[in-house]
C-alpha positions in Angstrom: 13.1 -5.6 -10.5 13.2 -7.4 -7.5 11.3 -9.3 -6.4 9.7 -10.4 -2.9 6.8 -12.6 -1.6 4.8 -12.1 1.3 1.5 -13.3 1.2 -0.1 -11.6 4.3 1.0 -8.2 2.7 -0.5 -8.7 -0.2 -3.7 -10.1 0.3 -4.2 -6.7 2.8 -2.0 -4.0 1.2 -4.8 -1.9 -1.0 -4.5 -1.9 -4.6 -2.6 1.5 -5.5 -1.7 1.8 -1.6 1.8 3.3 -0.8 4.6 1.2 0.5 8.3 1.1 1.7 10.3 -1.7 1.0 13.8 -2.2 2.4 15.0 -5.0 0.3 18.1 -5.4 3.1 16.1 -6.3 5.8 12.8 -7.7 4.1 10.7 -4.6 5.6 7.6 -3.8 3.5 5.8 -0.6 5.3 2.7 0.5 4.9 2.6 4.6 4.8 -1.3 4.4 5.5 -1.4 2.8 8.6 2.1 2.1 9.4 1.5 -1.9 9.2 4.6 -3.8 8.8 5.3 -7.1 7.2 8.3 -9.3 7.2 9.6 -10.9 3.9 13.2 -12.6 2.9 15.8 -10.1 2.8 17.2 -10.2 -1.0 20.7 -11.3 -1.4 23.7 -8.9 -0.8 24.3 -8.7 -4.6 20.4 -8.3 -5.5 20.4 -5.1 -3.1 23.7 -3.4 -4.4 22.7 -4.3 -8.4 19.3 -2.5 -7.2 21.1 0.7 -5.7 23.5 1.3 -8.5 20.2 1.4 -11.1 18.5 3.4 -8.5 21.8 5.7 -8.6 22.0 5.8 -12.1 18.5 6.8 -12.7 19.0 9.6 -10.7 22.2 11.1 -12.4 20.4 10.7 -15.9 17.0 13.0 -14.5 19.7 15.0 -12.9 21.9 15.4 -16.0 18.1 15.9 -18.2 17.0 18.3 -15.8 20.1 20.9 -15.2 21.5 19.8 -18.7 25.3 18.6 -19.2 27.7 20.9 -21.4 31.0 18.8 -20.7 
């Protein structure tokens, strides 16, 4: 998992709160309130390892849910 500090969003983000994090641009979102805080963008190679596991997961609950015969 990646991994990113920002120490103003963490000390006010609320435990079990719900975020979006663009790991590009460093942009942590909160859906509550729509605060925004700015942290490091991860590397290049940190964001494309992350979308191919993210793409992967999806065509294994895709191929679990609809099934695979070939």
């Amino acid at each position: 998992l990646p991994l990113m500090e920002q120490p103003e969003a963490a000390a006010a983000l609320p435990d079990g709160g719900l975020v979006r994090v663009d790991l590009a641009t460093g942009r942590i979102e909160e859906r509550a309130t729509g605060a925004v805080y700015q942290a490091q963008p991860a590397p290049p190679e940190v964001v494309a390892a992350t979308r191919q596991r993210q793409l992967l997961a999806r065509m294994r609950r895709v191929v679990e849910e609809e099934g695979f015969d070939g």
